[in-house]
ZAMARGU-4260 file (C-alpha; in steps of 0.2 Angstrom, whole numbers, plus 5000, padded with zeros to 4 digits):
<rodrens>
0) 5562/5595/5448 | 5557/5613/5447 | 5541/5613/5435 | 5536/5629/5424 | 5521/5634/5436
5) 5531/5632/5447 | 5545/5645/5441 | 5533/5660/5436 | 5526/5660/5453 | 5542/5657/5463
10) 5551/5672/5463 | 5557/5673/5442 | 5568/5687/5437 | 5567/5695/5419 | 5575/5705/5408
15) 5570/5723/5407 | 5569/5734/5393 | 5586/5737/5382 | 5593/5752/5386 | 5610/5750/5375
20) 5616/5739/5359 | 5633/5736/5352 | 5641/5728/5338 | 5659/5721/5336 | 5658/5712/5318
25) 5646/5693/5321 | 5642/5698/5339 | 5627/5708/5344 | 5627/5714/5363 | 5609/5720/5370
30) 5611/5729/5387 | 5595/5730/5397 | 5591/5744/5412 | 5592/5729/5426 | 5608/5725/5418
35) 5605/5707/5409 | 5615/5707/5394 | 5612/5696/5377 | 5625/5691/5364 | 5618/5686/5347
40) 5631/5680/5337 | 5629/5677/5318 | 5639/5658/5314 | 5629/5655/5297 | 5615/5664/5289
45) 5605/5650/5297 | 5617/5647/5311 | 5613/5659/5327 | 5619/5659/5346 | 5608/5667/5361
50) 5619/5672/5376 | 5611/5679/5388 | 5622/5686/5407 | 5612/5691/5422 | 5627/5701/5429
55) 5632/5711/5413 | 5650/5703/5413 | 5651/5687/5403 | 5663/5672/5409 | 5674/5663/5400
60) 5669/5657/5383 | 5672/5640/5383 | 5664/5622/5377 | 5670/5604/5375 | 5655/5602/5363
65) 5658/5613/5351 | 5674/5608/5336 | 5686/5622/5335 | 5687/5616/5319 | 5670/5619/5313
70) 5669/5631/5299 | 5657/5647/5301 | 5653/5661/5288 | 5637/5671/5284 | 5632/5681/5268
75) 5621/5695/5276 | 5619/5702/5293 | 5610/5717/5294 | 5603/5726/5308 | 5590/5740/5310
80) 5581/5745/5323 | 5563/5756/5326 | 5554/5761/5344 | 5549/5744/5348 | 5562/5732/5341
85) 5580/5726/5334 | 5579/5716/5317 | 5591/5706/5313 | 5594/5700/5295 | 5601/5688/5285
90) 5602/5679/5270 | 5590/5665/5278 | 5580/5670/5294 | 5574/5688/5302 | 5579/5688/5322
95) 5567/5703/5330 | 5571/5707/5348 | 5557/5714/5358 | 5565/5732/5366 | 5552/5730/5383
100) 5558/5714/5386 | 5573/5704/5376 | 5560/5691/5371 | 5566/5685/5353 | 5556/5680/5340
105) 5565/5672/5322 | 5554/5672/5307 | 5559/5667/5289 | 5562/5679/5275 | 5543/5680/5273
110) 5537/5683/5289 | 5533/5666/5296 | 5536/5662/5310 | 5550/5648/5316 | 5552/5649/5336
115) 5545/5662/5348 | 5551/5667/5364 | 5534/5663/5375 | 5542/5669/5393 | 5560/5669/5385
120) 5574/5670/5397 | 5570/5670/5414 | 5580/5666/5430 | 5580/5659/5448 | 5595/5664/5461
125) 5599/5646/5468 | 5599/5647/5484 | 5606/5631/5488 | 5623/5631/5475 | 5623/5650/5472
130) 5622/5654/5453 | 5605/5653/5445 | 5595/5640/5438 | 5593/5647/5418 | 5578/5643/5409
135) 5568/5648/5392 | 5553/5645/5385 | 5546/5644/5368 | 5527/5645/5360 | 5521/5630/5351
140) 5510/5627/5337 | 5497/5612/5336 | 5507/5599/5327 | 5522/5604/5329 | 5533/5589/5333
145) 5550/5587/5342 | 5565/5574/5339 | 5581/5570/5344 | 5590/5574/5363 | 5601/5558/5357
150) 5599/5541/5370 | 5580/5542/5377 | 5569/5528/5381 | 5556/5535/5376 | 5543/5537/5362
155) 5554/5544/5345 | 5542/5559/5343 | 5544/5567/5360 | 5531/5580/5359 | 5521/5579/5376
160) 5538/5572/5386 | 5547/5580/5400 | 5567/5573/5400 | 5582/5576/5410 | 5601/5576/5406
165) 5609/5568/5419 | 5623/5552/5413 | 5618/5540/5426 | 5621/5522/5423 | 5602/5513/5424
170) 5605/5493/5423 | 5591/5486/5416 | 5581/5502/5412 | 5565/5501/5406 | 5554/5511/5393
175) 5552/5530/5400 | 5566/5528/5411 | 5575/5544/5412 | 5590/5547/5413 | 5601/5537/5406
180) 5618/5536/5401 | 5622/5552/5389 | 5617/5570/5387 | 5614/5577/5370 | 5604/5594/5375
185) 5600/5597/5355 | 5583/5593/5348 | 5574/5596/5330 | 5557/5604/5330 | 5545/5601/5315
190) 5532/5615/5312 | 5520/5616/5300 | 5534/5606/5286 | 5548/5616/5290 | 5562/5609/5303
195) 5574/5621/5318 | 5587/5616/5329 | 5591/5621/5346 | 5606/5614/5354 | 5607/5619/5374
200) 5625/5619/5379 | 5625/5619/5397 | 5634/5605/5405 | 5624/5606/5421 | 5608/5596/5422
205) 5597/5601/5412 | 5578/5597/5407 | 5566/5600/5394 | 5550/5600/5392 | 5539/5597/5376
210) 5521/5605/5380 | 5519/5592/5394 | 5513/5605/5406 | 5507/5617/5394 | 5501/5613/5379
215) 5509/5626/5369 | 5525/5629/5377 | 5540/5620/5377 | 5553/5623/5389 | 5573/5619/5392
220) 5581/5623/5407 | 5598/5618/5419 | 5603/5620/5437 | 5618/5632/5432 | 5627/5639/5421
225) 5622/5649/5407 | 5609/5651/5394 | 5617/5648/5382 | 5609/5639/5367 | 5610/5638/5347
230) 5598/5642/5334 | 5597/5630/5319 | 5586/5633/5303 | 5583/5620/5290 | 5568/5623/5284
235) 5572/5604/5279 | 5575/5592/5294 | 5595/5585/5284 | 5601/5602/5284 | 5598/5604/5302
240) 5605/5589/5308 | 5624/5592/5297 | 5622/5608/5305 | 5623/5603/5321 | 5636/5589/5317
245) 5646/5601/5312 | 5645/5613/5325 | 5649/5598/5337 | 5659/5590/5324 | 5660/5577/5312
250) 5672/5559/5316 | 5687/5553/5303 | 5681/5537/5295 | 5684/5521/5307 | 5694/5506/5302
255) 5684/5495/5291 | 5684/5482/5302 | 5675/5491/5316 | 5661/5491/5305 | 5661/5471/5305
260) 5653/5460/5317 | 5658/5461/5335 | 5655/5448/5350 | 5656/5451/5369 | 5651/5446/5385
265) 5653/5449/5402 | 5664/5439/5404 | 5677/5431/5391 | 5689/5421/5404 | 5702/5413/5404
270) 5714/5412/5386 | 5705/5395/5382 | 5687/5402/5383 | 5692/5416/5372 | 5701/5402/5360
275) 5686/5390/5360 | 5673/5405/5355 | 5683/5413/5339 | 5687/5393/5334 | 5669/5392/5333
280) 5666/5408/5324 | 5678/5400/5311 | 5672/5382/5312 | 5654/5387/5310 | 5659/5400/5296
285) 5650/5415/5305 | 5659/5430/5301 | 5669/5440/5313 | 5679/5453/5315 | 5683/5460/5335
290) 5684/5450/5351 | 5678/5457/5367 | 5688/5455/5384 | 5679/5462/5401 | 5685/5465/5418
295) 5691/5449/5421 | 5709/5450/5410 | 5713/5461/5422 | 5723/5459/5438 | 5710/5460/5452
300) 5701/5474/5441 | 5716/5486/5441 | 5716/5495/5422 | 5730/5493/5411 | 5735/5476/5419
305) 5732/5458/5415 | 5729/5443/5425 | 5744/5432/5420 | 5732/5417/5428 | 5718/5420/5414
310) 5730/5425/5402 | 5748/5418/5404 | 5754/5428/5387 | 5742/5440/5382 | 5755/5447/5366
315) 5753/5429/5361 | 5734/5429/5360 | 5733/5445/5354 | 5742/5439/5340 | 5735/5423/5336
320) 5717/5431/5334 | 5724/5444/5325 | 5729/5430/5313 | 5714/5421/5312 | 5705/5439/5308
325) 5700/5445/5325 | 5706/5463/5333 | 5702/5462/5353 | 5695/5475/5360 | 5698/5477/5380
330) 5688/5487/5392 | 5695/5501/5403 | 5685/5511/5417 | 5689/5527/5426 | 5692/5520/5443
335) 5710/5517/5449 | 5711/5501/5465 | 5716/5511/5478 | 5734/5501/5480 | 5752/5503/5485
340) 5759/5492/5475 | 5748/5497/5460 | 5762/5509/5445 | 5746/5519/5438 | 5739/5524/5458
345) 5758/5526/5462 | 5759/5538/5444 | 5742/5547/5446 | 5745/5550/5468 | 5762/5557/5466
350) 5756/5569/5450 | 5739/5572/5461 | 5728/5567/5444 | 5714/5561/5456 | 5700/5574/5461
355) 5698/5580/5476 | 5682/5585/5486 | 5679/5601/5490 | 5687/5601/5507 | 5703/5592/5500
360) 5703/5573/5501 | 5701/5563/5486 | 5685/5558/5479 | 5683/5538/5486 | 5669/5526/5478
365) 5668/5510/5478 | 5669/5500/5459 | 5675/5483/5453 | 5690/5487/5460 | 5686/5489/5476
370) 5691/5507/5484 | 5693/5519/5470 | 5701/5535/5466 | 5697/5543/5449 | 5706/5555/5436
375) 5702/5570/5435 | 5700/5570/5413 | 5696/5590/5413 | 5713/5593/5416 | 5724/5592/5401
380) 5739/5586/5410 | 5728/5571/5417 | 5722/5567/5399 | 5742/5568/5392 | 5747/5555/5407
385) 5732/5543/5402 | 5736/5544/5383 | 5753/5537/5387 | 5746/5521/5398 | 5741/5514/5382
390) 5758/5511/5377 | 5758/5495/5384 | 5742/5489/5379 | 5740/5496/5361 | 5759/5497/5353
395) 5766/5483/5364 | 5753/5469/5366 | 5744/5473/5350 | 5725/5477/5356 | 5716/5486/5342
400) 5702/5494/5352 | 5698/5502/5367 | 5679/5500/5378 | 5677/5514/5391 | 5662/5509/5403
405) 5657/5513/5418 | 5663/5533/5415 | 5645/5543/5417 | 5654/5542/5430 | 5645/5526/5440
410) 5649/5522/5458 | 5642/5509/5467 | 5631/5506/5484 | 5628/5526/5484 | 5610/5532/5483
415) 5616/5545/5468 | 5626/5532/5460 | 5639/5546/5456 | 5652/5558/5464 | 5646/5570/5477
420) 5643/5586/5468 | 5655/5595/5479 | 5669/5586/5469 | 5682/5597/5462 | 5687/5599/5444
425) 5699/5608/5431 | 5689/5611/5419 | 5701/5615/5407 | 5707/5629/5416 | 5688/5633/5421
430) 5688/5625/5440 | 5671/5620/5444 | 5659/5608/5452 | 5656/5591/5449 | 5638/5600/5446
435) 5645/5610/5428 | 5657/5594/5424 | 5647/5577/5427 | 5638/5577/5410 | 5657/5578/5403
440) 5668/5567/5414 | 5665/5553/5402 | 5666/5561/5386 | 5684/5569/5393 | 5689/5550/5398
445) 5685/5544/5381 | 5694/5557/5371 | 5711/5554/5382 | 5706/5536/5378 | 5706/5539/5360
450) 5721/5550/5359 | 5731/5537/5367 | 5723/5524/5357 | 5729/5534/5341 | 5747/5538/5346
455) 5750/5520/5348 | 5740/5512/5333 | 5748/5524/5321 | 5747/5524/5307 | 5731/5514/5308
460) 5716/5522/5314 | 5710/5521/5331 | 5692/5512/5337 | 5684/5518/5356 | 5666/5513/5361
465) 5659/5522/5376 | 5644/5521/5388 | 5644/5540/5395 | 5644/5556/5383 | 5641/5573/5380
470) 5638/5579/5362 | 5654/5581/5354 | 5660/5565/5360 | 5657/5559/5342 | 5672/5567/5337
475) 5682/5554/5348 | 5671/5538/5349 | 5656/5525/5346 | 5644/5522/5358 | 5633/5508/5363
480) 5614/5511/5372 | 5619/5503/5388 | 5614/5488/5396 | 5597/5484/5389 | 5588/5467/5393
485) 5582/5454/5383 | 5566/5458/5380 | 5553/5462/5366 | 5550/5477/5374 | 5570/5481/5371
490) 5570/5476/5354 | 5558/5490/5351 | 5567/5501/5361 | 5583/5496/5350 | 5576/5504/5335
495) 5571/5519/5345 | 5586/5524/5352 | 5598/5522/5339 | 5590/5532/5326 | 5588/5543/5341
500) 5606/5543/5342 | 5610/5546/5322 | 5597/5560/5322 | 5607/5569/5336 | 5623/5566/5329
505) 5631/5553/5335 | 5628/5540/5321 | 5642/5527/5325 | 5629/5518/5337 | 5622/5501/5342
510) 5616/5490/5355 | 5618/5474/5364 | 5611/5462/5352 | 5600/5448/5362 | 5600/5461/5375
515) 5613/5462/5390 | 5600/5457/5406 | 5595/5441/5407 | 5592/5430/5390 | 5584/5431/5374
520) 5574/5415/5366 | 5581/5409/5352 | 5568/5419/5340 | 5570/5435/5350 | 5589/5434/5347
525) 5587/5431/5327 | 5573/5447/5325 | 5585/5457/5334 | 5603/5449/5324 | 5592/5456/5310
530) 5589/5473/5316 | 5608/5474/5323 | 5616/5471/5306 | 5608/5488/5300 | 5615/5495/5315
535) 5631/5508/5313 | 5639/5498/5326 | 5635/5479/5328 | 5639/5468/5342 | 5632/5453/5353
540) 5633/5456/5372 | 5627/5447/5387 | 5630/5448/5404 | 5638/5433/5413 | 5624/5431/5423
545) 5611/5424/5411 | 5619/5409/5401 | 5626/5411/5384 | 5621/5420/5370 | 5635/5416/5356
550) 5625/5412/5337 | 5627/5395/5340 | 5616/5395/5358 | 5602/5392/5351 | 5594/5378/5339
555) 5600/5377/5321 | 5587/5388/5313 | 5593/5404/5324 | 5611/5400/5322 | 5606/5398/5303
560) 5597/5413/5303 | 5609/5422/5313 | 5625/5416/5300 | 5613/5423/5282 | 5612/5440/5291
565) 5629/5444/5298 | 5633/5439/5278 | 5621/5450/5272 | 5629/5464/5282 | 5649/5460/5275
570) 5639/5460/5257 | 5634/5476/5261 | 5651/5484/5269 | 5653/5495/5254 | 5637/5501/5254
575) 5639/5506/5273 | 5658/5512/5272 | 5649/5523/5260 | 5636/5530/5273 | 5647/5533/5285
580) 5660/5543/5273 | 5645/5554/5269 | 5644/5555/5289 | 5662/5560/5291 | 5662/5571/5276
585) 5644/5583/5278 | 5635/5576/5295 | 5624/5565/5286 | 5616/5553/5299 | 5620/5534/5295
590) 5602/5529/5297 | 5589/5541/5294 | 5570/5541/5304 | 5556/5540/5290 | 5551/5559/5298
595) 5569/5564/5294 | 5568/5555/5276 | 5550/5565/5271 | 5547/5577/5282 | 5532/5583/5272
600) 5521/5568/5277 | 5513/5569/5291 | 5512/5550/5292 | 5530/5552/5296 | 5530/5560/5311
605) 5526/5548/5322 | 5535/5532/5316 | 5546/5523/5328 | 5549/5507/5318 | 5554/5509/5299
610) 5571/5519/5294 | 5582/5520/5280 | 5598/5512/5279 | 5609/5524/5273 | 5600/5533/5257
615) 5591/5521/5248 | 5589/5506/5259 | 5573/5504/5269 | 5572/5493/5284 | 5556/5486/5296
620) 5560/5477/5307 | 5549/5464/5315 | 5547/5469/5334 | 5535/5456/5341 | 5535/5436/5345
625) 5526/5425/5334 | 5521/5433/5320 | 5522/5428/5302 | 5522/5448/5295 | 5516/5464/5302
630) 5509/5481/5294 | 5521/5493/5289 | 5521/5512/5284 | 5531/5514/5267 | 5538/5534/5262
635) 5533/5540/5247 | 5539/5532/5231 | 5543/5515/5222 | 5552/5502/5232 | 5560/5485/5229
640) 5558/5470/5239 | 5573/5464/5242 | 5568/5447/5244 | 5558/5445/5229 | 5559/5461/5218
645) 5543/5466/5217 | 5540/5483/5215 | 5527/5492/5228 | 5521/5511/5227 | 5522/5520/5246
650) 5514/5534/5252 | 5503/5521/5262 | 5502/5508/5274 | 5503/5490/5271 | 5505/5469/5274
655) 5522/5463/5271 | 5527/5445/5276 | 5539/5440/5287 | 5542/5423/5292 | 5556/5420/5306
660) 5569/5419/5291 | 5565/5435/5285 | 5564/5454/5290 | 5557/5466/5276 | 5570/5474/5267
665) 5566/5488/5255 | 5578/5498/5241 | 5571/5513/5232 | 5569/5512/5213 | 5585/5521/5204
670) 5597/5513/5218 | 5613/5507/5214 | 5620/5494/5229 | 5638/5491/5230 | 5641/5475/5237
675) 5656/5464/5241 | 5657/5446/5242 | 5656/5437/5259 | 5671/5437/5271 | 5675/5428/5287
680) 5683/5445/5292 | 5688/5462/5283 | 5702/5459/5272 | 5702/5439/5272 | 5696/5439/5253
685) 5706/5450/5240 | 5689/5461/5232 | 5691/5452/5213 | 5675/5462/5207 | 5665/5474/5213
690) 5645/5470/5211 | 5634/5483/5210 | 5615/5478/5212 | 5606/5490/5200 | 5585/5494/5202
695) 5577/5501/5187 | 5569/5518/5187 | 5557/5527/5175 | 5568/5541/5178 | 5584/5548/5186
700) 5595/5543/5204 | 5610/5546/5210 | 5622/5536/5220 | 5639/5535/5226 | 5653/5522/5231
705) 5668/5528/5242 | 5682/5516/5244 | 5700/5518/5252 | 5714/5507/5259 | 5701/5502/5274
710) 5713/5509/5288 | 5726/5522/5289 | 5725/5538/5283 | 5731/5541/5266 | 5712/5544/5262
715) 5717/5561/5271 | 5729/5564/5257 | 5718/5561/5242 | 5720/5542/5242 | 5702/5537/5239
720) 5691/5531/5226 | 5673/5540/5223 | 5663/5534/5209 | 5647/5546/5207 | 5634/5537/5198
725) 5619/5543/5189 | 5605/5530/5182 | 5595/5536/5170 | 5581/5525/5165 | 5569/5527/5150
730) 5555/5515/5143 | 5569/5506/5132 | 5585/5510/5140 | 5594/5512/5152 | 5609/5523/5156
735) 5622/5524/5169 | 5635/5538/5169 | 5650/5538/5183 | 5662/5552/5186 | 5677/5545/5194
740) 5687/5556/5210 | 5700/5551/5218 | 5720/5542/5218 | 5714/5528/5228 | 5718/5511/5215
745) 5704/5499/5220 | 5711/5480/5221 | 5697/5475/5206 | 5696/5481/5189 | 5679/5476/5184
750) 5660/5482/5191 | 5647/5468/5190 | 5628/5475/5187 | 5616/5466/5192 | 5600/5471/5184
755) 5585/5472/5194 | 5566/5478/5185 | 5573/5479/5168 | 5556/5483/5158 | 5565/5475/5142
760) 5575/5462/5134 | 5593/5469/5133 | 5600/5469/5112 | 5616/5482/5113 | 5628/5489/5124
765) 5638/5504/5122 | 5651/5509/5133 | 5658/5527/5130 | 5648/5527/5112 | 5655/5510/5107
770) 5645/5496/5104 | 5654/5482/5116 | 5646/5461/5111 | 5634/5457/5123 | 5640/5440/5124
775) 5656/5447/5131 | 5648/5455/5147 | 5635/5445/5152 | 5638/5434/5167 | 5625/5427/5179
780) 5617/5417/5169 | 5612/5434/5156 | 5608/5444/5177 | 5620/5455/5173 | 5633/5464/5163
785) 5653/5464/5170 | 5660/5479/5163 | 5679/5486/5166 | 5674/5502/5177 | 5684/5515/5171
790) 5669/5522/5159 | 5659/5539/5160 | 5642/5530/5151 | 5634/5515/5149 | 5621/5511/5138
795) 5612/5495/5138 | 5597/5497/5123 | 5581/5486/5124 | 5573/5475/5109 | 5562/5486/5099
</rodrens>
């Protein structure tokens, strides 16, 4: 790795002074006299791109990460210019270019700064490859904090760490271990309470460097390519992130049922394994809703085929655990058995879809398989012919989703553990090296993966989890962290990375609950079933190797344990549907890092443990063995616990208790809960009533429930049901007002209120200005009120 020092004093070229400018509407071109040029395009008003060409001629423009659908628009651009400078101007930030150098400097409206080029853009001929190695460099302040780069193992707050971008599958990696599995070159600085982006899209490896080497410098850079990199301004830390899920793009909602409770292993085998496991989901009334298959239903390994062995009628299976409330979910990996007799090597040789090294044969590596030989997925005609082998699987045999492993891409007993980087690609059109197309190999398999996956469940909607990414791949898939290891020192790990993930916008995330290495004690398993239940994606996975890890693998307590927190999580559907429609909709993240939920307090900014659960529900999980409670940092504010009701002010650290049967749990004052009752799987129970857990506030909070048919799209065509509630909550009332959106007809008419921290004894209700006999809503033994829910207010008036 090339380190900064090393760069200034190894032969760094830099721009020269600016000898020319040029506009052509959003794009700003600065020529200087030794012919670098810069393109400063205006997206947003706090939206700006930095281009920057050593040779004055620009390439083709062209990204997988950014989302042609991604709406842009500005309010001001201004530029003006003096004998030392350009400014640029709009309606959010000043951009000032330096006229000696090109170093870049953006300021808000009043003159503070936000980001300063240190060195700026500076460049290295690489000798080795040809092109250049591109970095840039960036002043720091004391303080200043940095998060995101999505799947690290590392500290949250990465100030003071060097990382790379290099997908590389890493078995049983440990803390620091770098790199790993995806590449998410976008990061959120927080200086001095006010939040930027900057999102790096280079494909090639690339590093960055959080004032490890110098204390006030941070530094990205990549072994190729362009720099090329996106300016975000918040100054809020939300506004940064939707900005940059955007940009990326945002997913459509997923089926309900991916957002269940999954089980898999390594390795389900044969049919009557698979039977006896979901029986026992059933038997033990453990909810469930999707079955894992591995490498072993397959014929010697070979994708797209089954072992009729294993599994003499898959249809059959595929059917009967679709009746009993499981969807199975299959794996499929890149390489393709190097056989004959094989239809898909046949298909893929004939078409020549497999890529090729640089002096012509195809790129061979062993996998599972055996001898491989992989797809090419940059090329659009390689993606078309995979989206169609999953006719079979998909509309024939009724799998419900897909599993793509293995696709960083991995290859075994090679020192790299990947393709040479001589290995050819299309690129779209582009052709490059293996170099410029590693980091996207599996983002490309996973979004032929789930366009095939979609043709053939139409009209239901499609469910892909993947191992390797890019950013952008949230668009087409879930992800998973990798294969972790039981441990304590995973568990922690857990919390870290997916928040990670949902910080760097790709919120549908998870990990192998129990850990996938080697095996979890039974009080590790249940600490970590309680974590994973607040997790966007859920799911027990082991590997074969290390006995079993079903909920019922351990002694009573755990498998009790295990049952009331999977429940808790099938209560809570609604309330998670919810997040994740505000994910889809505006690039909200699922679960939000305390630094992300108050940015202003400093205390925030370097806790790894505590999130929030959506909006309003806060989580601490309990992260080491034998401990009855644990100190805790609670945000600003007044929280319930959920366990007991008590009401605690935060802004501070404190004791909260946990025994093994219980994980602190937290809702803010004001929420309101929506919860459903408890399912084996989604869609067993028709929803009679919706209940809505209720948490007086002195004051005013908002909350929101979406709903639609679950699956499908006819959400896309207005068929959904919003409720926007308001709570408005005075010393002897409380009020809650709903405004109703949507053509979605809900299969309950009435709304349960629990009431939670009522200050008073109820003595009248109105509903829309009526007075309504109390003694004809109250249920739960005078709890709560059921109400009909179409109403715009309730009133509910306290004894005097």
């Amino acid at each position: 790795m090339i380190t900064n020092t090393q760069l200034e004093y190894r032969g760094n070229q830099f721009p020269s002074a600016i000898k020319s400018f040029e506009q052509t509407i959003n794009n700003l071109f600065f020529t200087t006299e030794n012919n670098v040029v810069l393109c400063v395009t205006v997206l947003r008003d706090s939206l700006l791109r930095f281009r920057f060409n050593t040779e004055g001629v620009f390439g083709n423009d062209f990204s997988y990460a950014i989302d042609e659908e991604c709406v842009h628009g500005y309010n001001k651009l201004e530029v003006e210019e003096d004998n030392y400078k350009y400014i640029i101007t709009t309606n959010k930030v000043q951009c000032i270019l330096n006229k000696a150098d090109l170093r870049v400097g953006i300021y808000d409206l009043d003159g503070n700064p936000i980001l300063e080029d240190e060195l700026g853009f500076h460049w290295e001929e690489n000798y080795e490859y040809g092109g250049n190695i591109v970095k840039m460099s960036k002043v720091t302040v004391d303080g200043e904090s940095f998060f995101g780069l999505g799947d690290k193992a590392t500290h949250f707050n990465l100030k003071g760490k060097r990382v790379s971008n290099w997908n590389t599958d890493e078995y049983a990696y440990g803390v620091d271990r770098d790199p790993l599995y995806k590449t998410v070159p976008f990061y959120v600085g927080l200086r001095r309470g006010v939040s930027y982006g900057i999102f790096f899209d280079n494909t090639f490896r690339t590093y960055f460097d959080f004032c490890q080497e110098r204390r006030n410098v941070s530094s990205f850079w990549a072994d190729g390519g362009e720099m090329n990199y996106y300016f975000l301004y918040g100054p809020a830390m939300d506004s940064v992130v939707s900005v940059y899920t955007e940009l990326t793009g945002k997913p459509e909602l997923p089926p309900l049922w991916a957002l269940g409770y999954h089980q898999c292993k390594w390795s389900y085998y044969p049919e009557a394994k698979v039977r006896d496991v979901t029986s026992k989901f059933r038997e033990l009334q453990i909810p469930c809703d999707a079955i894992y298959l591995d490498i072993d239903y397959m014929d010697g390994f070979r994708c797209f085929t089954w072992n009729k062995t294993y599994f003499p009628d898959p249809k059959k299976m595929v059917s009967d655990l679709n009746e009993e409330g499981f969807k199975t979910v299959v794996i499929i990996d890149p390489g393709i058995k190097v056989d004959p007799e094989y239809d898909v090597y046949q298909q893929a040789l004939e078409n020549d879809y497999f890529c090729h090294r640089a002096d012509g044969p195809y790129m061979r590596g062993k996998v599972w398989p055996g001898r491989c030989y992989f797809p090419d997925f940059t090329n659009p005609q390689v993606r078309d012919w995979w989206v169609d082998l999953y006719k079979e699987l998909i509309e024939d045999i009724g799998v419900k989703g897909v599993w793509n492993d293995m696709n960083e891409p991995a290859v075994m007993e090679v020192p790299t553990k990947t393709f040479p980087l001589d290995v050819r690609h299309d690129y779209d059109g582009n052709p490059c090296s293996h170099r410029k197309a590693h980091n996207i190999y599996g983002m490309q398999m996973a979004r032929a993966t789930y366009e095939g996956v979609k043709k053939f469940a139409y009209p239901k909607r499609p469910f892909i989890i993947t191992r390797a990414a890019y950013s952008g791949a949230q668009r087409f898939t879930s992800f998973w962290t990798g294969d972790n290891v039981a441990s304590w020192e995973h568990l922690w790990l857990a919390t870290v990375q997916v928040q990670r993930m949902c910080i760097s916008g790709m919120s549908f995330a998870g990990t192998d609950i129990g850990g996938f290495a080697e095996q979890p004690t039974g009080e590790l398993y249940a600490r970590w079933i309680q974590l994973g239940v607040f997790h966007p994606f859920c799911r027990t996975h082991s590997s074969g190797d290390h006995g079993e890890q079903e909920p019922w693998s351990f002694d009573e307590d755990v498998l009790n344990i295990t049952r009331k927190y999977i429940e808790l999580r099938y209560t809570l559907l609604p309330y998670l549907y919810t997040a994740f429609w505000k994910y889809s909709d505006k690039g909200e993240p699922i679960l939000k890092p305390l630094v992300y939920f108050d940015q202003e307090d400093t205390q925030t900014h370097y806790r790894t443990d505590e999130f929030v659960f959506g909006r309003q529900i806060l989580v601490c999980p309990i992260l080491e063995f034998n401990v009855q409670g644990r100190r805790m940092y609670m945000p600003r504010g007044k929280w319930y616990n959920f366990w007991t009701d008590e009401v605690v002010t935060g802004g501070r650290e404190l004791w909260v208790e946990a025994p093994l049967h219980i994980i602190p749990i937290f809702i803010k004052e004001g929420a309101m809960i929506p919860r459903y009752p408890v399912q084996q799987y989604v869609g067993e129970k028709k929803i009679e009533e919706l209940v809505m857990d209720v948490y007086y506030k002195l004051g005013e909070e908002k909350s929101v429930v979406y709903e639609d048919g679950q699956d499908g799209y006819d959400y896309t065509k207005g068929r959904y049901s919003l409720m926007n509630f308001k709570l408005i909550g005075k010393k002897d009332e409380l009020l809650l007002k709903q405004h109703y959106e949507g053509m979605f007809e809900t299969s309950y008419d009435d709304i349960v209120f629990r009431l939670h921290g009522l200050p008073f004894e109820i003595e009248k209700v109105f509903i829309n200005n009526e007075e309504i006999s109390l003694e004809s809503l109250i249920v739960e033994s005078g709890n709560a009120l059921k109400v009909n829910k179409i109403f715009t207010d309730l009133r509910i008036i306290g004894k005097k």
